[in-house]
C-alpha positions, -999 to +999 in steps of 0.1 A: +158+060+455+119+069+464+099+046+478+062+044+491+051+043+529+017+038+542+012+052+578-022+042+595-032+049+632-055+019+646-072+028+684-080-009+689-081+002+725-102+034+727-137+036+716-142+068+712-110+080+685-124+091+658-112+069+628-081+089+608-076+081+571-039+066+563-014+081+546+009+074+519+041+091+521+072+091+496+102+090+518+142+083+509+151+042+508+169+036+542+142+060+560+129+053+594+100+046+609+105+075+634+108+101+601+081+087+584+054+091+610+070+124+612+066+130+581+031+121+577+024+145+610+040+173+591+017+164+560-020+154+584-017+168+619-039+141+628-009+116+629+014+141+655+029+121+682+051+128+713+079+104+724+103+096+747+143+094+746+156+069+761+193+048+759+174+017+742+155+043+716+126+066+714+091+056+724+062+067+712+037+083+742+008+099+722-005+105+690-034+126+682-034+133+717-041+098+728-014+088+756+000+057+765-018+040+798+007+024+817-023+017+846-046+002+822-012-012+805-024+005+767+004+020+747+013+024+708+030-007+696+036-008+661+031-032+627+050-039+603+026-051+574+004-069+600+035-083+619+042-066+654+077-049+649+108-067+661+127-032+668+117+002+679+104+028+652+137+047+655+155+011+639+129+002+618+134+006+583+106-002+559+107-011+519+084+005+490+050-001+492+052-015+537+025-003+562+031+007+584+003+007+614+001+025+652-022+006+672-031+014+705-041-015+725-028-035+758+005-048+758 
């Protein structure tokens, strides 16, 4: 089954990003977070992100070519339809018609 997914990118922490439209994409139910945002990278380039393997997950350094701080303690944590995400964006599975928002910020 189809279902809706709206990806948005929110620089709460960086004044100078230049604001990036979201975007809706149609993924499989069951999809997750991590192939969604890589979907809509493959659809808007302005939403490609690096990440980071690691034993817990992957971690998302950079997107649209804005990298995680760890000095000034910014990174990407991510929303769940205004809630901050309980798991990491390779275990998070959303439902039709979720947001799905990358804010960069202080943590």
């Amino acid at each position: 089954m189809s279902i809706s997914v709206t990806v948005q990118v929110v620089f709460t922490s960086y004044p100078n990003a230049h604001p990036i439209p979201s975007r809706t994409v149609n993924v499989l139910q069951g999809t997750t977070g991590f192939k969604i945002l890589e979907l809509a990278s493959k659809e808007n380039p302005s939403f490609t992100f690096q990440f980071k393997k690691f034993s817990f997950g992957d971690l998302i350094t950079s997107i649209n070519g804005v990298k995680q701080d760890s000095v000034a303690k910014l990174s990407w944590l991510i929303y769940e339809n205004g809630v901050e995400a309980k798991v990491g964006i390779d275990e998070l599975i959303p439902s039709n018609g979720d947001i799905l928002t990358f804010k960069y910020e202080k943590y």
